[in-house]
CHARMM internal coordinates of N, CA and C (Angstrom, degrees):
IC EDIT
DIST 1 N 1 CA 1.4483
DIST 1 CA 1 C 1.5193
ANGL 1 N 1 CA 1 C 109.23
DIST 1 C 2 N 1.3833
ANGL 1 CA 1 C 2 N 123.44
DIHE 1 N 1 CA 1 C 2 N 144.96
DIST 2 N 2 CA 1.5971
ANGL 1 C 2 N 2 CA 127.58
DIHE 1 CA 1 C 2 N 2 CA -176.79
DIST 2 CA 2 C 1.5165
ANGL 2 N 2 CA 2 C 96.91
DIHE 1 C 2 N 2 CA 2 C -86.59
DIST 2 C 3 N 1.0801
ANGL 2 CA 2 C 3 N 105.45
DIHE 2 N 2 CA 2 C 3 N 159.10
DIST 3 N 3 CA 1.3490
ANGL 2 C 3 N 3 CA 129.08
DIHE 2 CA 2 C 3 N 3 CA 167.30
DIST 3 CA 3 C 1.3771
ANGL 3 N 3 CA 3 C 121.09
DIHE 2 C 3 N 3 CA 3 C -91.52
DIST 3 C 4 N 1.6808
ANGL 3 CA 3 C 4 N 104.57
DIHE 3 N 3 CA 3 C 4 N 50.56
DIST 4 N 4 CA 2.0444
ANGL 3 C 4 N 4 CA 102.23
DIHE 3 CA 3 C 4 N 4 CA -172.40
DIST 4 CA 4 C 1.0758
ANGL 4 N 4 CA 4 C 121.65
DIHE 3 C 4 N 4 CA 4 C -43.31
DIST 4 C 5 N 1.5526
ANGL 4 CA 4 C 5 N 125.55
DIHE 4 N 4 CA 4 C 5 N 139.10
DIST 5 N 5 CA 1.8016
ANGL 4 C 5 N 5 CA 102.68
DIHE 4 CA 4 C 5 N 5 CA 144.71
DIST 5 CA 5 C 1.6322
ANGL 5 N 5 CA 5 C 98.77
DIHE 4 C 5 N 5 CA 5 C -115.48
DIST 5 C 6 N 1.3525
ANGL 5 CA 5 C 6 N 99.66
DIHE 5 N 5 CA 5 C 6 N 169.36
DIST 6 N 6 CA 1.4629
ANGL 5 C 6 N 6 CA 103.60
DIHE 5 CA 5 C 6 N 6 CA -176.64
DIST 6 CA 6 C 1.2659
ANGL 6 N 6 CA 6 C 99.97
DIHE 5 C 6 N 6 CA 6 C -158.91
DIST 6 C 7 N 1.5244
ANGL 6 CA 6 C 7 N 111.54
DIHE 6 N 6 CA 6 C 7 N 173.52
DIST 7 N 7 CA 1.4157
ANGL 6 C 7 N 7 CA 133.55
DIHE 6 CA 6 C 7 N 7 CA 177.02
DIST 7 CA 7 C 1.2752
ANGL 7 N 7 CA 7 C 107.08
DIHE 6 C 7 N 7 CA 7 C -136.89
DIST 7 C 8 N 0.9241
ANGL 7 CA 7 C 8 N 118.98
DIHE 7 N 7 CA 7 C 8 N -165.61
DIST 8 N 8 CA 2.1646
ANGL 7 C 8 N 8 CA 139.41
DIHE 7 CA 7 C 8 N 8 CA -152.77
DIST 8 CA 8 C 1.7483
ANGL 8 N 8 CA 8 C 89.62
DIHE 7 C 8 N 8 CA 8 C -71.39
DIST 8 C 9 N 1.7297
ANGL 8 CA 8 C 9 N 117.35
DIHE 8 N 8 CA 8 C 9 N -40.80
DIST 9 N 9 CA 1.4381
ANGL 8 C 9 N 9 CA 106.62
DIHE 8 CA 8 C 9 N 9 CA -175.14
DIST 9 CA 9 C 1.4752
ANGL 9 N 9 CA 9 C 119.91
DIHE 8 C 9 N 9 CA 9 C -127.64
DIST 9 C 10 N 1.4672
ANGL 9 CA 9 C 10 N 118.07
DIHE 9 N 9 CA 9 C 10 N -15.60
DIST 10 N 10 CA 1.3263
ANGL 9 C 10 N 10 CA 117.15
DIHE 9 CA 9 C 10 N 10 CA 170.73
DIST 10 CA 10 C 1.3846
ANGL 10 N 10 CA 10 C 118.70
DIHE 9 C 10 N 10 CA 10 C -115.90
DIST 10 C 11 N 1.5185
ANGL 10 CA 10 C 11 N 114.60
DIHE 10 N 10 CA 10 C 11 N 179.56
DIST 11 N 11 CA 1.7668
ANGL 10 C 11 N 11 CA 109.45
DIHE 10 CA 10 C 11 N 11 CA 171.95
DIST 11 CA 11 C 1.4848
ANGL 11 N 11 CA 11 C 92.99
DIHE 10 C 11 N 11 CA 11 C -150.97
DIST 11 C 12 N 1.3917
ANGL 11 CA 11 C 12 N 102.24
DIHE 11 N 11 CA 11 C 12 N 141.03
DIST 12 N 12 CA 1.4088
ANGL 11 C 12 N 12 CA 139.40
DIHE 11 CA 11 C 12 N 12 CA -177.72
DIST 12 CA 12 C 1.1760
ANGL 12 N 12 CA 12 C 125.48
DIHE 11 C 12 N 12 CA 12 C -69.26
DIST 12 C 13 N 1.2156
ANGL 12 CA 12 C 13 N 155.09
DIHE 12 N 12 CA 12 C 13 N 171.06
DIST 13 N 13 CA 1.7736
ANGL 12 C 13 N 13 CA 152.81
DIHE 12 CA 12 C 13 N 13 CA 98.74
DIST 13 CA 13 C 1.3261
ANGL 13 N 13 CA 13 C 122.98
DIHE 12 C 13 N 13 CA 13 C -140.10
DIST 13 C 14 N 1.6594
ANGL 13 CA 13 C 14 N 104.21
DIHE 13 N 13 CA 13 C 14 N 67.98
DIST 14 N 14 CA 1.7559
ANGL 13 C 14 N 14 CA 106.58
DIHE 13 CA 13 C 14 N 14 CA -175.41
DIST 14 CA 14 C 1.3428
ANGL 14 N 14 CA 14 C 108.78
DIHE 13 C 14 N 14 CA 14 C -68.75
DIST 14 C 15 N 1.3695
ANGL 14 CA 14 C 15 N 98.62
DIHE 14 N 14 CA 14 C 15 N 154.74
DIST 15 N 15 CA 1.5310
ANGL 14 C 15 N 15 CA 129.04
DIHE 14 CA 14 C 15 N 15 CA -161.32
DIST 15 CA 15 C 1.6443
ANGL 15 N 15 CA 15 C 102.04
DIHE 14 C 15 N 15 CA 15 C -131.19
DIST 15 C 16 N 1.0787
ANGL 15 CA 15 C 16 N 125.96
DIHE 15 N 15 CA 15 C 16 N 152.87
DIST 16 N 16 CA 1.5081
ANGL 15 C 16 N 16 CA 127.44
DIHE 15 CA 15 C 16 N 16 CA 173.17
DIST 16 CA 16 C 1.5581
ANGL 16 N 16 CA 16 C 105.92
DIHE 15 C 16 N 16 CA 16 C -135.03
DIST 16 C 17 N 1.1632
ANGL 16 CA 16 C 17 N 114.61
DIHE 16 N 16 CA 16 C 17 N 143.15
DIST 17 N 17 CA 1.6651
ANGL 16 C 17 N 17 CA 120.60
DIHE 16 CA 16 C 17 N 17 CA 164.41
DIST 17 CA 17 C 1.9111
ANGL 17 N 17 CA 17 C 110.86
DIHE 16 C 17 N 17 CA 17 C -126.70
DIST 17 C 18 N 1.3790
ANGL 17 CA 17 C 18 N 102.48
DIHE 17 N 17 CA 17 C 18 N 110.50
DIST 18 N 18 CA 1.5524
ANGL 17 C 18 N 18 CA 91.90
DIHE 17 CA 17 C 18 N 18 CA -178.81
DIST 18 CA 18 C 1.7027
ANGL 18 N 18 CA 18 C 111.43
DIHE 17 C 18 N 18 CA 18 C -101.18
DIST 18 C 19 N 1.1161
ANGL 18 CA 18 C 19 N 106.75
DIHE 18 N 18 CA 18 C 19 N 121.20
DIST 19 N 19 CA 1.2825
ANGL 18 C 19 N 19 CA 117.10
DIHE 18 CA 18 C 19 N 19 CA -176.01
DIST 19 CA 19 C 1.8797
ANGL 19 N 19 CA 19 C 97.65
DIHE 18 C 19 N 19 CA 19 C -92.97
DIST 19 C 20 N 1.8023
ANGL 19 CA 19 C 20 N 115.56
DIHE 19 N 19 CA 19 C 20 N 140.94
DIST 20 N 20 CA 1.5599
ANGL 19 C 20 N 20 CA 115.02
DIHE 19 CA 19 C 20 N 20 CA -179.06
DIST 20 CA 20 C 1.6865
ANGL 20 N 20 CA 20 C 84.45
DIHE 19 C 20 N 20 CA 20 C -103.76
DIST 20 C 21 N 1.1812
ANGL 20 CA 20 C 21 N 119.23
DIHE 20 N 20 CA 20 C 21 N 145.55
DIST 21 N 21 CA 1.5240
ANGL 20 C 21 N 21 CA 128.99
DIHE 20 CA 20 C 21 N 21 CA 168.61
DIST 21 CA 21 C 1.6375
ANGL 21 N 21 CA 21 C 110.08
DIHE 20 C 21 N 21 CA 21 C -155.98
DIST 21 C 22 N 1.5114
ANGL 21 CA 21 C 22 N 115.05
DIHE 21 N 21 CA 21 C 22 N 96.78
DIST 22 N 22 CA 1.2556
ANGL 21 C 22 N 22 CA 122.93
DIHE 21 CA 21 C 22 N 22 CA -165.32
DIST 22 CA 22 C 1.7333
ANGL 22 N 22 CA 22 C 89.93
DIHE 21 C 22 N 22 CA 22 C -78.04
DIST 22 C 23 N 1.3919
ANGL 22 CA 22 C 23 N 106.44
DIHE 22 N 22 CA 22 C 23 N 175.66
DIST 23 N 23 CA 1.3047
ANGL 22 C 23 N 23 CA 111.11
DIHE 22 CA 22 C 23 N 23 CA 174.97
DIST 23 CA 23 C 1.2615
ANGL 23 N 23 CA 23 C 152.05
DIHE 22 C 23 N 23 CA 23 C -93.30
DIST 23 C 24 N 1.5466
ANGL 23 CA 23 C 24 N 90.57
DIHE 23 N 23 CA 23 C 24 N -10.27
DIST 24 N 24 CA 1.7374
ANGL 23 C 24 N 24 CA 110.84
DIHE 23 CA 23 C 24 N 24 CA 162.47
DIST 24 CA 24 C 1.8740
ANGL 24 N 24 CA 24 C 82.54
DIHE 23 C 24 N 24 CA 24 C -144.77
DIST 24 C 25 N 1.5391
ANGL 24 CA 24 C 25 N 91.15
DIHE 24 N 24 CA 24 C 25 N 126.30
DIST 25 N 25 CA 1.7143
ANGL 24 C 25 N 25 CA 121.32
DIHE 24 CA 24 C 25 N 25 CA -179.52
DIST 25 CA 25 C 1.4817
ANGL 25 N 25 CA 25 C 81.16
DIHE 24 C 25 N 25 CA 25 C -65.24
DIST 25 C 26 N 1.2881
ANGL 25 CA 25 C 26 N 144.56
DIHE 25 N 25 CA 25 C 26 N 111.45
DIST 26 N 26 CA 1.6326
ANGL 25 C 26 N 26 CA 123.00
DIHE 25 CA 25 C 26 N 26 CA 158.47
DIST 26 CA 26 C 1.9699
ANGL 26 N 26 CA 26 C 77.37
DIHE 25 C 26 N 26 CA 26 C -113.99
DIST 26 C 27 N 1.4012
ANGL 26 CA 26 C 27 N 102.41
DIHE 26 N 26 CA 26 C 27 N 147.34
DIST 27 N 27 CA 1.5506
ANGL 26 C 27 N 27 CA 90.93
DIHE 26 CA 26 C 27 N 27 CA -173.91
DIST 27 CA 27 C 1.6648
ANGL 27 N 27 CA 27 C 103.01
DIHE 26 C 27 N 27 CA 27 C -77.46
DIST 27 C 28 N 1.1859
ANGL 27 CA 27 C 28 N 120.16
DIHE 27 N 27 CA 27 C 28 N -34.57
DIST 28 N 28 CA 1.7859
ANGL 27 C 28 N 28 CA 117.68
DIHE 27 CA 27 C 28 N 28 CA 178.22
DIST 28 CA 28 C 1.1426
ANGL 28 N 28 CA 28 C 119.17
DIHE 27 C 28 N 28 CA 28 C -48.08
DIST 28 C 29 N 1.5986
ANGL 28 CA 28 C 29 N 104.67
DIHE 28 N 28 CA 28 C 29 N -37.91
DIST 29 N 29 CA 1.8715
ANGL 28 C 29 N 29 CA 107.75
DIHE 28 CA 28 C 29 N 29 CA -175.68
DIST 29 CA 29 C 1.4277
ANGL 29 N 29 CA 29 C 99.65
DIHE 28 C 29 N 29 CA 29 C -84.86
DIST 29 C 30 N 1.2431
ANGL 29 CA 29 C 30 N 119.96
DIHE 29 N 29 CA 29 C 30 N -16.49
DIST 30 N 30 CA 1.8427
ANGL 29 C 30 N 30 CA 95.45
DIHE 29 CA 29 C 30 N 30 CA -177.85
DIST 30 CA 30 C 1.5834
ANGL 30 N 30 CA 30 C 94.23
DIHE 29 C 30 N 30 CA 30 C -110.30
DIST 30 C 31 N 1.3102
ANGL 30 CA 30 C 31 N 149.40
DIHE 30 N 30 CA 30 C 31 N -11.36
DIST 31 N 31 CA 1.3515
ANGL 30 C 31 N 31 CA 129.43
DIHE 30 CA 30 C 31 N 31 CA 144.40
DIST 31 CA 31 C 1.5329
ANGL 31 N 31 CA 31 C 120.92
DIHE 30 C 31 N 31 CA 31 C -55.32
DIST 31 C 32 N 1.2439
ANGL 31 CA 31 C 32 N 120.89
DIHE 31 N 31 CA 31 C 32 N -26.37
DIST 32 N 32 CA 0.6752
ANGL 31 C 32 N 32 CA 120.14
DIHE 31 CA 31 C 32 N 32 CA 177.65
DIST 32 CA 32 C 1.4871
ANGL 32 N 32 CA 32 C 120.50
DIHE 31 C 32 N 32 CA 32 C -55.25
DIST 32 C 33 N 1.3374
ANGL 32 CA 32 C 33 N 117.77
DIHE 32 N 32 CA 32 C 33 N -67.40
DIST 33 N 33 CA 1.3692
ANGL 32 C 33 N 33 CA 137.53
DIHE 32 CA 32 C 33 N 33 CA -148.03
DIST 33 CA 33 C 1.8940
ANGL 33 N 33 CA 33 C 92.13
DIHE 32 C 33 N 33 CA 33 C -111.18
DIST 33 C 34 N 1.2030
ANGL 33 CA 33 C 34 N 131.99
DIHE 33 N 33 CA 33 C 34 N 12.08
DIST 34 N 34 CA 1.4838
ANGL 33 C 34 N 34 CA 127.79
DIHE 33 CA 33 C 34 N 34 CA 162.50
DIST 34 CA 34 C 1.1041
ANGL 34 N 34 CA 34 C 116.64
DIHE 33 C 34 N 34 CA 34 C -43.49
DIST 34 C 35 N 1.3807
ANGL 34 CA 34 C 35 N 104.76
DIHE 34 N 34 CA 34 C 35 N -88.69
DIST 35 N 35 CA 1.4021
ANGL 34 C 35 N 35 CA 114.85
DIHE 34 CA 34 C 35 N 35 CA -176.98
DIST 35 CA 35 C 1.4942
ANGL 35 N 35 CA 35 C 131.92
DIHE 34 C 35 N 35 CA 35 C -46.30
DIST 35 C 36 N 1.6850
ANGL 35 CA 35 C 36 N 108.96
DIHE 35 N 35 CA 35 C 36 N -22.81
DIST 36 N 36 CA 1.3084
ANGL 35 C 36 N 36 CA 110.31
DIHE 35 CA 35 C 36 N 36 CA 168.89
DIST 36 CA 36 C 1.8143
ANGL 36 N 36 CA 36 C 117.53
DIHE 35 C 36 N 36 CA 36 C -93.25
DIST 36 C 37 N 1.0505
ANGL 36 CA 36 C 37 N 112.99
DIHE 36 N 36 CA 36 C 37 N -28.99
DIST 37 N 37 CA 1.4382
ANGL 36 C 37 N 37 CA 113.84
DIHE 36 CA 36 C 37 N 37 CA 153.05
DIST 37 CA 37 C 1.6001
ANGL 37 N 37 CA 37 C 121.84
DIHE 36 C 37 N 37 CA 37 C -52.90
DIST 37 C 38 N 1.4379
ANGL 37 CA 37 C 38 N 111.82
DIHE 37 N 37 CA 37 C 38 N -45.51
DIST 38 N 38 CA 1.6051
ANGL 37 C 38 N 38 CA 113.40
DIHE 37 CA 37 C 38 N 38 CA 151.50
DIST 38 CA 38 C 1.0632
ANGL 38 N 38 CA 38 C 141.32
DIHE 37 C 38 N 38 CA 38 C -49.20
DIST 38 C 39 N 1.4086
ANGL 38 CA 38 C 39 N 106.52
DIHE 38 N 38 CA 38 C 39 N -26.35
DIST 39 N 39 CA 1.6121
ANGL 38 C 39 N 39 CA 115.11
DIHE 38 CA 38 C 39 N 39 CA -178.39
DIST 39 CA 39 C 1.4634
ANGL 39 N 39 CA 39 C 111.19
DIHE 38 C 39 N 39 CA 39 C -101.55
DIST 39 C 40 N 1.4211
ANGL 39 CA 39 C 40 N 128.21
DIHE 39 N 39 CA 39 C 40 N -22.35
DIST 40 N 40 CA 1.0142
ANGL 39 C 40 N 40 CA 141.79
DIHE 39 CA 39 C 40 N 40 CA 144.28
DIST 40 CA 40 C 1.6304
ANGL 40 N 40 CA 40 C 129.14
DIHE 39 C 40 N 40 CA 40 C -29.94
DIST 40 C 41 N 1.4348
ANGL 40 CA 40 C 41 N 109.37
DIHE 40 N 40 CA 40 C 41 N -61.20
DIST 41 N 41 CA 1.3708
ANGL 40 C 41 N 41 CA 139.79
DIHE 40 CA 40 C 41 N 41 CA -174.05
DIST 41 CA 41 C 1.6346
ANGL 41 N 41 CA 41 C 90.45
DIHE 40 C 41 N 41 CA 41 C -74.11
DIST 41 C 42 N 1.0023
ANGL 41 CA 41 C 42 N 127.02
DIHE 41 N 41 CA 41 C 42 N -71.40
DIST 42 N 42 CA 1.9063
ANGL 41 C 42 N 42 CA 119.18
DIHE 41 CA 41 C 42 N 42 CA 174.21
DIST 42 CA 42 C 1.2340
ANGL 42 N 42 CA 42 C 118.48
DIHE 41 C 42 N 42 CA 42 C -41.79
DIST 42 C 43 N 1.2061
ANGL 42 CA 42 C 43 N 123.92
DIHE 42 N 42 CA 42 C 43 N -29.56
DIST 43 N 43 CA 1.6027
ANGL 42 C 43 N 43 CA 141.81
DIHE 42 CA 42 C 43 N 43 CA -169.02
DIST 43 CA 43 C 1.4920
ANGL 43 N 43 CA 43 C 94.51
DIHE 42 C 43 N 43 CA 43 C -74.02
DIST 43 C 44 N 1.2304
ANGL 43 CA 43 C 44 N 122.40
DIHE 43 N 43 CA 43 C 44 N -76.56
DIST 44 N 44 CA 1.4093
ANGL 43 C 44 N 44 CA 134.62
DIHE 43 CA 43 C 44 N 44 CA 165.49
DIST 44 CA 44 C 1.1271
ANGL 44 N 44 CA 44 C 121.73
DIHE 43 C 44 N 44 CA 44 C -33.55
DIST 44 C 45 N 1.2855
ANGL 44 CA 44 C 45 N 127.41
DIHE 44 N 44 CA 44 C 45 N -55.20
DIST 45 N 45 CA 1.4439
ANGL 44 C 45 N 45 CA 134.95
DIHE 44 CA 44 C 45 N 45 CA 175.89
DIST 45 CA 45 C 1.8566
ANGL 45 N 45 CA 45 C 111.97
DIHE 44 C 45 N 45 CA 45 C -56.20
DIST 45 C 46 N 1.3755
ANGL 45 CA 45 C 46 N 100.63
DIHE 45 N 45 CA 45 C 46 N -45.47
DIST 46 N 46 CA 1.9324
ANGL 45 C 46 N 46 CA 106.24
DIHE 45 CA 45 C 46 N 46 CA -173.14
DIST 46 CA 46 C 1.5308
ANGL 46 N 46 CA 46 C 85.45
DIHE 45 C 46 N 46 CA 46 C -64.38
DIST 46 C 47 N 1.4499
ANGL 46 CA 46 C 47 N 131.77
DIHE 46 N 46 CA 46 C 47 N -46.20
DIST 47 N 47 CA 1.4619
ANGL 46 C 47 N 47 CA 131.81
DIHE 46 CA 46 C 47 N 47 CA -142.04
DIST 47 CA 47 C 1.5452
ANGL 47 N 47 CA 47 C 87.63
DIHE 46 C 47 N 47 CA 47 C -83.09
DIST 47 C 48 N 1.3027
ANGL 47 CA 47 C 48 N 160.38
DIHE 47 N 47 CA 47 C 48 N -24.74
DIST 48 N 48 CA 1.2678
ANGL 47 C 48 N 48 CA 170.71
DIHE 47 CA 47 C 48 N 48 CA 36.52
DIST 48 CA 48 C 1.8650
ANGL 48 N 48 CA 48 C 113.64
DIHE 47 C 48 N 48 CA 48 C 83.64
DIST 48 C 49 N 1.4324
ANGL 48 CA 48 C 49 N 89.03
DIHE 48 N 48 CA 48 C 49 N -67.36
DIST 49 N 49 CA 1.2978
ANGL 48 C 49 N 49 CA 128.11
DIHE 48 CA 48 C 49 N 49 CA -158.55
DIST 49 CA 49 C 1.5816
ANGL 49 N 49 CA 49 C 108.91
DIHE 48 C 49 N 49 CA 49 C 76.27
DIST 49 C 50 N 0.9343
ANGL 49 CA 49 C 50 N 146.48
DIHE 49 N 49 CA 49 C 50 N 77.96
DIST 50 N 50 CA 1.4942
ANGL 49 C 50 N 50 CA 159.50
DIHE 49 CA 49 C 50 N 50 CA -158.92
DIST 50 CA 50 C 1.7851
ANGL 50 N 50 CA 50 C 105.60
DIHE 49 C 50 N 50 CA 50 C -130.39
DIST 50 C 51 N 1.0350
ANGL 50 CA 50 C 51 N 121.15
DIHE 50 N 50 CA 50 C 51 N 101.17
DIST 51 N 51 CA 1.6111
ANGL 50 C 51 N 51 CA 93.84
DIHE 50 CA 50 C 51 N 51 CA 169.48
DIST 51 CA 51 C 1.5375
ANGL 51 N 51 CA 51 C 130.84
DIHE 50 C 51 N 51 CA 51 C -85.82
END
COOR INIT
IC SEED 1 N 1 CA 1 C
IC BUILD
């Protein structure tokens, strides 16, 4: 089942996609810091409730 919201004339079901895109790809700085930007982003999301 969706989770609608609606008003008097339309109905809803936003969705989000977060894409990470650092600003220079250097591969060390974004291996680096993945997994903690990942774990971050889940952290936020439970604290949210977002699945």
């Amino acid at each position: 089942m969706h989770d609608w919201t609606s008003l008097s004339h339309v109905q809803w079901d936003c969705k989000y996609h977060v894409v990470f895109v650092p600003k220079y790809r250097e591969k060390k700085l974004y291996g680096k810091f993945r997994s903690r930007v990942g774990e971050i982003l889940r952290d936020l999301c439970c604290q949210r409730g977002v699945e």
